[in-house]
C-alpha positions in Angstrom: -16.4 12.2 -17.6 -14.1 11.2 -15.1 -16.7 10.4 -12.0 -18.7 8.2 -15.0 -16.1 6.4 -15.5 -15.1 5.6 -11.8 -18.6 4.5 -11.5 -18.3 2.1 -14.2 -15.2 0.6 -13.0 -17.0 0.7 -9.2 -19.3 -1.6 -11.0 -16.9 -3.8 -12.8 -14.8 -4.1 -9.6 -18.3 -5.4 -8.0 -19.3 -7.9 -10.1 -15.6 -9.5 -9.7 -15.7 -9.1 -6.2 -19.4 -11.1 -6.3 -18.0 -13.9 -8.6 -14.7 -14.2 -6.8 -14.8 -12.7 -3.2 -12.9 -10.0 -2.2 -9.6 -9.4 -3.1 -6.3 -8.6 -1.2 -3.2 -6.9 -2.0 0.1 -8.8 -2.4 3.6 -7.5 -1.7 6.6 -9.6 -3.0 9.7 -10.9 -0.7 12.2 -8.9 -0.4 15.4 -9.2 1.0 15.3 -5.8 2.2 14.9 -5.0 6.2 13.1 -1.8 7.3 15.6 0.7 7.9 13.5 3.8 9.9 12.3 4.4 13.3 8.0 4.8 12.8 5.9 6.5 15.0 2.6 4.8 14.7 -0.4 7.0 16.2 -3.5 4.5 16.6 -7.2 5.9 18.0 -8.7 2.8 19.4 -12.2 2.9 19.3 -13.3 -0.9 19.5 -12.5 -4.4 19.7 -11.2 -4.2 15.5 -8.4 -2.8 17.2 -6.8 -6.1 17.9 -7.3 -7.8 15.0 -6.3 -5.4 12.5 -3.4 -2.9 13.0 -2.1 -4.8 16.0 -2.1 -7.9 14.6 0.4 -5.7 11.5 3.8 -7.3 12.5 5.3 -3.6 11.6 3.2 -1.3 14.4 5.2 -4.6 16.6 9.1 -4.0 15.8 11.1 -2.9 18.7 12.7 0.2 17.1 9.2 1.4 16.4 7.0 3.1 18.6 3.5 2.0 19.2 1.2 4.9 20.5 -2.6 3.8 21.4 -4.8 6.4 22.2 -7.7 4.8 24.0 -10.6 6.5 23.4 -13.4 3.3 23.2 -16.6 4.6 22.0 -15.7 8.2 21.8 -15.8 8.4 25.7 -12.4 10.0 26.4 -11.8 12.8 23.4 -14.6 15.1 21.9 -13.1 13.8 18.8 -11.1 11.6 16.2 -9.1 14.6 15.7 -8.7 15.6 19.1 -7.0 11.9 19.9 -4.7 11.9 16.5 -3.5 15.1 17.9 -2.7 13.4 21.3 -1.2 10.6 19.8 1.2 13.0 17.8 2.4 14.9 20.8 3.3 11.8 22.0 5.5 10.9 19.1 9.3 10.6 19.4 10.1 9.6 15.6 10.5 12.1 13.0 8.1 9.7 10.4 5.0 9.7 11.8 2.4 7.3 10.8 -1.5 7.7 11.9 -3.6 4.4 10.9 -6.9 3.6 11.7 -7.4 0.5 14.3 -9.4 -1.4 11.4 -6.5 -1.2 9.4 -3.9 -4.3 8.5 -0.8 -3.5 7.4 1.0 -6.6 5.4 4.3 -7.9 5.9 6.8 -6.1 3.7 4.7 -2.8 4.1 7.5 -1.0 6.3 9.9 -1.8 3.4 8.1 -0.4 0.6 6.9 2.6 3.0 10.5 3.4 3.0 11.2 2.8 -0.7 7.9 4.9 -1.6 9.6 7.7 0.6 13.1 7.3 -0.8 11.9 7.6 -4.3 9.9 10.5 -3.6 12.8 12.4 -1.2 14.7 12.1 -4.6 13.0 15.1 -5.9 10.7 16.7 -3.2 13.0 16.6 0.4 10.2 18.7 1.7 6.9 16.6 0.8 3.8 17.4 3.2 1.7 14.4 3.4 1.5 10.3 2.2 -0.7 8.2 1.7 -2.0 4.9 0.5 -5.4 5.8 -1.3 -6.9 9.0 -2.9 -7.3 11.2 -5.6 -4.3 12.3 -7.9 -3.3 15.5 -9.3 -6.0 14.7 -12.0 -8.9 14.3 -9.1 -8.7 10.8 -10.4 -8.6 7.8 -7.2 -5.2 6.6 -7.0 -3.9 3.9 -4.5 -3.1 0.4 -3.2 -5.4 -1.1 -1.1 -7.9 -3.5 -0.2 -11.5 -2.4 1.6 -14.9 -4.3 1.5 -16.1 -1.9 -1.0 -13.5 -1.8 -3.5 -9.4 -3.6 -4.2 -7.5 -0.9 -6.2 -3.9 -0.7 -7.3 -3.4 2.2 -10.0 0.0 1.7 -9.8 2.1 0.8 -13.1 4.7 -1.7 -12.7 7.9 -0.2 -10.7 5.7 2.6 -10.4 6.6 3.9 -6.2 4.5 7.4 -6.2 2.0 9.6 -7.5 1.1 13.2 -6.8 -2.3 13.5 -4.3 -4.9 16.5 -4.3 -6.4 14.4 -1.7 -5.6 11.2 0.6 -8.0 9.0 2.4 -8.1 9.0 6.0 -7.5 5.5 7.1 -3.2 6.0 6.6 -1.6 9.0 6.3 2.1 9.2 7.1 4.1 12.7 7.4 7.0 14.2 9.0 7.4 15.5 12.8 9.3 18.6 12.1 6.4 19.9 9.4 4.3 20.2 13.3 1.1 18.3 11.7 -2.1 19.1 13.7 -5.3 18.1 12.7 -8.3 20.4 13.0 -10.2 20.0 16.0 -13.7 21.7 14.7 -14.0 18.7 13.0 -16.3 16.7 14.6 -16.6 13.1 13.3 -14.3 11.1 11.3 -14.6 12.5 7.8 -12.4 14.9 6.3 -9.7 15.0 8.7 -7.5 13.7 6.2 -8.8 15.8 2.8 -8.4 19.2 5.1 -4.5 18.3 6.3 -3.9 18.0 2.8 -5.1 20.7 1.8 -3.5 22.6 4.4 0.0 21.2 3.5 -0.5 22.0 0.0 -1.5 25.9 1.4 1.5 25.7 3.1 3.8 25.1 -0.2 4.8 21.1 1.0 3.1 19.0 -2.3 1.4 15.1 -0.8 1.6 11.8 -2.5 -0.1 8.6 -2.7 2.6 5.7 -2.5 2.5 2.0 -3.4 2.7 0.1 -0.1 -0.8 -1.6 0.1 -3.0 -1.6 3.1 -6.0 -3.7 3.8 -8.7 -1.4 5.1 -11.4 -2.7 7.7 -10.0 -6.6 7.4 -11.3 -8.0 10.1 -14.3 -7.2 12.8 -14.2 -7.0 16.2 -14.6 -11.2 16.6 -11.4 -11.7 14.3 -13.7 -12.6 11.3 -12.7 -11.2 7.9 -14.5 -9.1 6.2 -15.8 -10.5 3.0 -18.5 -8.5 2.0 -19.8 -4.9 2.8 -22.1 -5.8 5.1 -19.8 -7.4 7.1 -18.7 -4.6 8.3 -20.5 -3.3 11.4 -18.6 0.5 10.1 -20.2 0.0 7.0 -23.5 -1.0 8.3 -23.9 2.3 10.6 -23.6 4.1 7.3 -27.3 3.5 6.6 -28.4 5.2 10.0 -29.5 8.6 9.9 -27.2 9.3 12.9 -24.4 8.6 10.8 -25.5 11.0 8.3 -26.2 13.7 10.5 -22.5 13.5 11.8 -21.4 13.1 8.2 -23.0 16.5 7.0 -21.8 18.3 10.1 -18.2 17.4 9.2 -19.4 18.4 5.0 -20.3 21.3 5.6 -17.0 22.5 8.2 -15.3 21.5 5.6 -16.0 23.1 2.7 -16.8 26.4 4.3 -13.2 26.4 5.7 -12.1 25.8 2.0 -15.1 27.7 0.3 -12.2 29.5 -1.9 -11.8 26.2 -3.6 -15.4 24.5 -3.8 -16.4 22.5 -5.5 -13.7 19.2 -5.1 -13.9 15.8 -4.3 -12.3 13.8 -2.1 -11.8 9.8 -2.0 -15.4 9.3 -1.0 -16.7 12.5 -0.5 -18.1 15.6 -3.0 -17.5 19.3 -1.5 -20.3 21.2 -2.2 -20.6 25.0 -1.9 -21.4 26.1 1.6 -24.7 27.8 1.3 -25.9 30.0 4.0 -29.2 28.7 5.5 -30.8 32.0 6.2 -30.1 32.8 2.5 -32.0 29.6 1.6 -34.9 30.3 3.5 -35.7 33.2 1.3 -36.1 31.5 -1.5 -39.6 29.8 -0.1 -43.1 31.0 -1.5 -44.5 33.5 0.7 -47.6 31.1 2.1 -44.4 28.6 3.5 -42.5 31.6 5.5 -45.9 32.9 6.4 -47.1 29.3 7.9 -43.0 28.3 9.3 -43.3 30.6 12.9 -46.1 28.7 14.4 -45.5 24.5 14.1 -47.3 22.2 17.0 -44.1 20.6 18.6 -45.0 17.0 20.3 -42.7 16.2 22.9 -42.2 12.9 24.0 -39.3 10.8 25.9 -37.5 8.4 22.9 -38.5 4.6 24.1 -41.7 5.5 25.9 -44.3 5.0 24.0 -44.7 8.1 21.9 -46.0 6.7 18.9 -49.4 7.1 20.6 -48.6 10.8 20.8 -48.2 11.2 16.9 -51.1 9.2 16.7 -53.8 11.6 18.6 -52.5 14.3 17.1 -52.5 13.2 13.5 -56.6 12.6 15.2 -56.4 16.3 15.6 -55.5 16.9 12.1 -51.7 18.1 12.8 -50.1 17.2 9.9 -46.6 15.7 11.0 -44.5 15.4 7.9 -44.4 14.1 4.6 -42.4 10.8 5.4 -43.7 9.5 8.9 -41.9 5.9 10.5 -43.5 3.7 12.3 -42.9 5.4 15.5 -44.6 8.6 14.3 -41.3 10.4 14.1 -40.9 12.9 11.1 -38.3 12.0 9.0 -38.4 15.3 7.1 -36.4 16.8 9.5 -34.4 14.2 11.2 -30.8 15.0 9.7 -31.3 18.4 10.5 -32.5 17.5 14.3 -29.9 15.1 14.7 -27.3 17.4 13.7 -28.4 20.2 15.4 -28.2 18.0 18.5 -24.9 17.1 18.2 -23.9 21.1 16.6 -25.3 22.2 20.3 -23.1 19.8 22.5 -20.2 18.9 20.5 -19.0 21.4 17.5 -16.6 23.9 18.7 -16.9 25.9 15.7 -19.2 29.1 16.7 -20.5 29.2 13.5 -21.6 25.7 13.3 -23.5 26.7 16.6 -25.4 29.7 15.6 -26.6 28.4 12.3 -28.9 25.3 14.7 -32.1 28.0 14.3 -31.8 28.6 10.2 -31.2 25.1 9.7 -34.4 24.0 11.7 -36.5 26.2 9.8 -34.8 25.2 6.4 -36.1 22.1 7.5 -39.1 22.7 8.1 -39.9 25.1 4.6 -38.5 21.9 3.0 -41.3 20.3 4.2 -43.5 22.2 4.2 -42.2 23.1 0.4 -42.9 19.5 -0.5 -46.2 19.0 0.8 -48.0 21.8 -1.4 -46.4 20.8 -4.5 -47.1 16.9 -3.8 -50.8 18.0 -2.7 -51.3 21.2 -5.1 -52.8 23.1 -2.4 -50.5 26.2 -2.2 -53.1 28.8 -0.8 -54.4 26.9 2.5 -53.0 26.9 5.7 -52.8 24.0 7.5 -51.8 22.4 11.0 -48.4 21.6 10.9 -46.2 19.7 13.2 -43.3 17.5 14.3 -42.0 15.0 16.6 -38.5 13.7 17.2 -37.8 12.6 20.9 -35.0 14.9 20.5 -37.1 17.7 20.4 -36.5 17.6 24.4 -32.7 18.2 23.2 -32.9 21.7 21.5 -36.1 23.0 23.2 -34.1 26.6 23.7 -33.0 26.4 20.1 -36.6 25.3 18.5 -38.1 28.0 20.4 -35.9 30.4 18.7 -36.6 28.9 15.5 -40.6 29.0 15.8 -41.6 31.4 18.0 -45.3 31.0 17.7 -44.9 27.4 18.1 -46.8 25.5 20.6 -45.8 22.4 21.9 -48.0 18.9 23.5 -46.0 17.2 25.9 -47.0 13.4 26.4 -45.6 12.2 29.9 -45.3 9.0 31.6 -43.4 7.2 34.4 -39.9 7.7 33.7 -39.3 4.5 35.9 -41.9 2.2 33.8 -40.1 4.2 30.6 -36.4 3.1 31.4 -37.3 -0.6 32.1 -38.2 -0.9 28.7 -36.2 -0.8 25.6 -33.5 1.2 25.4 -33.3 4.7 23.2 -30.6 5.7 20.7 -29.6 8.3 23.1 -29.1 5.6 25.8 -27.0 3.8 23.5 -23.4 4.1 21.9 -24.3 3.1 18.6 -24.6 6.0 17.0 -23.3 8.8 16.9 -26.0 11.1 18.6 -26.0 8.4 21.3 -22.1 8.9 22.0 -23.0 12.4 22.7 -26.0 12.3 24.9 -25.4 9.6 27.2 -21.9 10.8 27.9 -23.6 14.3 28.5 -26.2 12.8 30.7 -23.3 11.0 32.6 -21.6 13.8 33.4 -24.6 16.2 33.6 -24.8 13.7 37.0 -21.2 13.8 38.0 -20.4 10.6 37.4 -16.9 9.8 35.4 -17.9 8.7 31.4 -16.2 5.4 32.1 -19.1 4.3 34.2 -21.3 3.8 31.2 -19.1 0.5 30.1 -20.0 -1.0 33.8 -23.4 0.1 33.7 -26.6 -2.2 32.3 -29.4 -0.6 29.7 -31.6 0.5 32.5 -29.1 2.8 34.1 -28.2 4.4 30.9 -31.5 4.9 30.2 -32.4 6.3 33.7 -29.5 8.7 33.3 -30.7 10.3 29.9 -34.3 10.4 30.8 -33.4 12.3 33.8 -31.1 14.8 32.0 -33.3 15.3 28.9 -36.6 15.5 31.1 -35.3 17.5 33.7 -33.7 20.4 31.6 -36.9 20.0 29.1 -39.8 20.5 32.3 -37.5 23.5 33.9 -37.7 25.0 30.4 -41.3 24.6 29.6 -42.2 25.9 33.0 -39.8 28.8 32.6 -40.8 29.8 29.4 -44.3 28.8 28.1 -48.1 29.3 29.6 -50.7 27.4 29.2 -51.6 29.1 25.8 -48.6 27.7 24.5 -48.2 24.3 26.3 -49.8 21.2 26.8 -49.6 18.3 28.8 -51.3 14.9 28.7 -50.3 11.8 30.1 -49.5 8.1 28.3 -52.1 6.4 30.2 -54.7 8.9 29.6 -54.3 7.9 26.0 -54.0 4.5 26.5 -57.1 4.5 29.1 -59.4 6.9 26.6 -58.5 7.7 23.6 -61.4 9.7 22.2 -61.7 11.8 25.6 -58.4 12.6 25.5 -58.2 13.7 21.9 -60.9 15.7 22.2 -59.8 17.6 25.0 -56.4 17.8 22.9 -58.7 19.3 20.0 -60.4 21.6 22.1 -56.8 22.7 23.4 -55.9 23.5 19.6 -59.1 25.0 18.4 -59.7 22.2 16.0 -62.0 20.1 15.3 -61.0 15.8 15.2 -60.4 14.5 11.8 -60.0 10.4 12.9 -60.3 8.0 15.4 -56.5 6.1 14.7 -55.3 6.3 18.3 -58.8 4.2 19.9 -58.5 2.2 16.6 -55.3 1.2 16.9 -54.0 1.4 20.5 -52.7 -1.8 22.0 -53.3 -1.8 25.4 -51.5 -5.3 26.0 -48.4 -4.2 24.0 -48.3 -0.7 25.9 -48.4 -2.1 29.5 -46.3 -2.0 32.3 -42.9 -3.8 31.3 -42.3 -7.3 32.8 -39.2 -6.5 33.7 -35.8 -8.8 33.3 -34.1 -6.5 35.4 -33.0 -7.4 39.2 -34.7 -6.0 42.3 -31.5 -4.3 42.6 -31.0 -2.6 38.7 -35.0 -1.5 39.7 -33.9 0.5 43.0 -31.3 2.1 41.3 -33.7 3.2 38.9 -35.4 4.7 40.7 -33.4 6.1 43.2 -31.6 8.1 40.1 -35.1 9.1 38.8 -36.5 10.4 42.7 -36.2 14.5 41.8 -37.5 13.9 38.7 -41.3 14.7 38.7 -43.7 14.3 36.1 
């Protein structure tokens, strides 16, 4: 009853916010001064950073301290919670305060912070954790604040406090002395804030949400104010599937740590069950498990042209998931490939680790699942595939997944491939890009803080000589020719049929279509008219010289 009616008020709240624009919270003069010594622990990741929490006149007062941890893009901590911690260390008050850089604290705030505190220290001296947003006691949200989703203010008049179950991570004050750490297995933002709570409460010290308001994700990174959700380029990542990925990975640490107490909500989030993904699995019809060993895995460099590779082998009658893009990726199984990606080179937690192989074949029964009860055909075998350009990623771990899989590997000039457009993991985004192109960086010794002087073309020459390195040493370490193909982007682009045919004849199958010679540009696939400099160009290739394909 209680999430229907937080939904309805979501709504309510909505329509306001469309007929009168967002709203902001208020706090009244006072002719009180602040009175403690703050420790404010900032993570700046972007340019928000200025005009948001430093812009708070409070974070600003001489007797407080002002602790920046720089950590711009994710480039100089393996994670938010590794940087809080930092930050922490570094703190020489006994109230410390960690605030998100897209965060505005109005004036007054300090004051009723220390009223909030006063009124709480009045019967709870030993209270674990504050904030300004949550869930009560009840599991009901609680708060004052303003954020482009939502302007809340639960609090009855003269009200200071209420008892928290959980408290949102964007403010979250507690006390030196108590040691606060939060947990480094976490590897995104989310939950950081519902597990410390949880973890004071363990620990017998009860959290509270008080009334001094914030104003959460005011302002972007040019100043602007945010009016509107998408307004927001935080909120706008949301819809990526990058985001998700790094979402569930955070999910599902969480709740396993607190499996005892599943399922609870947080602010924003529901905590499911943990459910073992090798127990899954065997709840599949026997023709699925039968079928989920030996998958045709295309292989192709993200940015370079690999559409065309879905395209001849959707010719050969590989079926390549239930929901294909426009780029021939299979979206059945990107959130599990994403995650798995950044699981492999950024989790800490073992467990998270070892469960990359059941997840990829969850996701692929899933799939699989789906397509004989959409089609009704439950006793044939077919042709299966997938392609994701980070296939080259988890090649070790995909092998262990499928171990009858074969694999078609469409190459092409790495050079003519990082001229063009760049990847997502030659970007920093997203949040599988701020783990592969650091990787790559440092997979070539170069320092992570090279990537902010660096143009597009040298972060993509970096990651295409990381991924396609590692991926050909492991191919010709580990497959035959029984089990992998090659075929080259030009060859496709030069003749089509020819090369489909010798692809067919590769799989044993017979062609099905003629898409790829139907539909293949040759004017939109050629050589790149570069906007790069002679110069970017030789550095291109100089990076790319051992790299043979």
């Amino acid at each position: 009853m209680n999430r229907v009616l937080n939904y309805i008020t979501y709504i309510l709240k909505r329509v306001r916010r469309k007929v009168f624009g967002r709203q902001f919270p208020k706090i009244g003069k006072s002719s009180r001064l602040p009175q403690s010594q703050l420790s404010f622990v900032v993570v700046r990741f972007s340019e928000e950073y200025e005009h948001n929490i430093l812009s708070s006149s409070c974070v600003n007062y001489k007797f407080n301290q002002l602790i920046t941890i720089d950590n711009f893009s994710n480039l100089n901590y393996d994670s938010l919670a590794h940087a809080m911690n930092v930050g922490i260390e570094r703190s020489e008050n006994e109230i410390i305060v960690i605030v998100h850089e897209d965060t505005f604290l109005p004036d007054g705030w300090q004051s009723e912070l220390e009223l909030g505190i006063e009124s709480i220290e009045k019967t709870d001296p030993d209270w674990g954790i504050i904030g300004v947003a949550g869930l009560n006691t009840k599991g009901i949200p609680a708060g004052h604040y303003s954020d482009p989703n939502n302007f809340c203010n639960t609090f009855k008049k003269g009200e200071r406090y209420v008892g928290a179950s959980s408290v949102d991570e964007h403010l979250m004050i507690f006390r030196r002395k108590l040691n606060p750490k939060a947990d480094e297995n976490i590897v995104g933002i989310h939950g950081i804030g519902t597990d410390m709570v949880l973890t004071a409460i363990e620990n017998g010290n009860k959290c509270y949400i008080i009334n001094a308001p914030s104003i959460h994700k005011y302002k972007d990174g040019s100043g602007k104010i945010i009016q509107r959700i998408m307004d927001s380029p935080k909120i706008k990542d949301r819809l990526n599937y990058a985001y998700k990925a790094d979402k569930t990975c955070c999910d599902e640490y969480v709740s396993r740590k607190w499996d005892k107490i599943t399922p609870f909500d947080s602010i924003v989030t529901r905590y499911e069950k943990w459910i073992d993904p090798v127990e899954e699995i065997k709840s599949f019809p026997k023709n699925i498990i039968d079928m989920l060993d030996c998958p045709i895995v295309l292989l192709g460099k993200g940015g370079g042209g690999s559409r065309l590779l879905s395209l001849i082998s959707i010719d050969c009658g590989i079926f390549l998931g239930n929901e294909v893009n426009i780029s021939g990726d299979c979206m059945d199984v990107v959130i599990s490939v994403y995650k798995s990606v950044i699981e492999k080179y950024k989790c800490k937690a073992e467990w998270q680790k070892s469960n990359i192989v059941p997840e990829l074949r969850l996701a692929a029964a899933r799939m699989l699942n789906e397509y004989f009860n959409r089609t009704g055909n439950s006793q044939k075998k077919i042709l299966w595939g997938f392609k994701l350009p980070e296939n080259l990623l988890l090649l070790p771990e995909i092998n262990a997944a499928f171990p009858n899989a074969r694999y078609v590997h469409m190459l092409r000039d790495p050079v003519e491939t990082c001229l063009r457009r760049t990847h997502m993991t030659a970007r920093l985004d997203n949040q599988v890009g701020r783990v592969t192109l650091p990787l790559a960086y440092r997979s070539a010794g170069l320092d992570v803080e090279q990537i902010l002087k660096d143009d597009s073309a040298l972060h993509n020459a970096y990651t295409t000589l990381f991924q396609l390195k590692n991926a050909l040493e492991f191919c010709k370490e580990n497959f035959n020719s029984d089990k992998y193909y090659e075929l080259s982007f030009d060859d496709i682009l030069n003749s089509p049929t020819e090369t489909r045919d010798k692809l067919c004849n590769w799989l044993g199958v017979q062609p099905v279509s003629n898409k790829t010679g139907e539909e293949v540009d040759i004017r939109r696939a050629k050589k790149p008219e570069s906007d790069y400099p002679d110069e970017t160009i030789e550095k291109v290739r100089g990076i790319l010289k051992e790299l043979v394909v």
